[in-house]
C-alpha positions in Angstrom: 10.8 59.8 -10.2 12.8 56.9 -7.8 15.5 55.7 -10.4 14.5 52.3 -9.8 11.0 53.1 -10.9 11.7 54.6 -13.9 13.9 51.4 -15.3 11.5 49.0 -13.8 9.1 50.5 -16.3 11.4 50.5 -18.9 12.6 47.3 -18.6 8.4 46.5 -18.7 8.1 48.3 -21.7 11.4 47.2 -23.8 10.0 43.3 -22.9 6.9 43.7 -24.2 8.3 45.1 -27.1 10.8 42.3 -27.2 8.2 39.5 -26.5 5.7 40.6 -29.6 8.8 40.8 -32.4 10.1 37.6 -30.8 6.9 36.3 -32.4 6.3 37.9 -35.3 10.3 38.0 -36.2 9.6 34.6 -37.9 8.7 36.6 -40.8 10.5 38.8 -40.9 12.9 39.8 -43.9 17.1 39.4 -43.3 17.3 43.3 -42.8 14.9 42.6 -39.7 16.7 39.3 -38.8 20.2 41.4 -38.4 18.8 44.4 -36.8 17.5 41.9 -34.5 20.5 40.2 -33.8 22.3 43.3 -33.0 19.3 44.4 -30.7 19.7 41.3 -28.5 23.7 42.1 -28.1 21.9 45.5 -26.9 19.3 43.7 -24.7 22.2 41.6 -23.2 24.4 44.7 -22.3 21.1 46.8 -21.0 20.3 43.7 -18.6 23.7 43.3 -17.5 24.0 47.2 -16.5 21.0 46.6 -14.7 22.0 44.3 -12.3 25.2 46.4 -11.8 22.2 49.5 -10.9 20.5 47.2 -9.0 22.7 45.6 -7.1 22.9 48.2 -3.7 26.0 46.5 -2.5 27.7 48.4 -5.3 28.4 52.4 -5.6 26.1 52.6 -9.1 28.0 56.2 -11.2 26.2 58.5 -12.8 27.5 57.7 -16.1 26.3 54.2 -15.6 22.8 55.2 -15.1 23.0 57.6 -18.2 24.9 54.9 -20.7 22.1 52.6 -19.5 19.5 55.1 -20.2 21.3 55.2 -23.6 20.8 51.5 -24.7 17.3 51.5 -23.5 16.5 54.6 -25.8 18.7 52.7 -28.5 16.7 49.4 -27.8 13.3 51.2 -28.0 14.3 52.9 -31.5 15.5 49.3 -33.0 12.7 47.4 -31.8 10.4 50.8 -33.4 12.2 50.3 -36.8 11.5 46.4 -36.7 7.8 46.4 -35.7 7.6 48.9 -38.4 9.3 46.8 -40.8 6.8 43.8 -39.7 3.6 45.3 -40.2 
């Protein structure tokens, strides 16, 4: 799969994810609230690796694209453990 494909759709997924707790977070207890908090420090650094990724001007490492692939999976997980926590 083209590398740039496979984050597109990741970054499709982890924003859909982000949009619906965004709206339901509200609710949410202060264990929820600070797990949020620290997912959006992780949303920040997965967007900022991204551009680096997507920027072709720029030589992108292999260890970029795998500590990128890292936060998404981290992201995914936290915003798991929060929807759970919301239902």
């Amino acid at each position: 799969m083209d590398i740039q494909k496979e984050f597109d759709e990741l970054t499709d997924t982890l924003k859909q994810q982000r949009d619906k707790i965004e709206v339901q977070i509200h609710l949410a207890n202060m264990d929820a609230k600070d797990e949020w908090h620290k997912g959006e420090e992780k949303w920040g650094e997965f967007i900022d690796a991204l551009g680096v990724i997507a920027d072709d001007s720029k030589e992108t490492s292999a260890e970029l694209i795998h500590a990128t692939k890292v936060i998404g999976d981290e992201l995914k997980e936290t915003y798991s453990r929060i929807s759970e926590r919301l239902k």
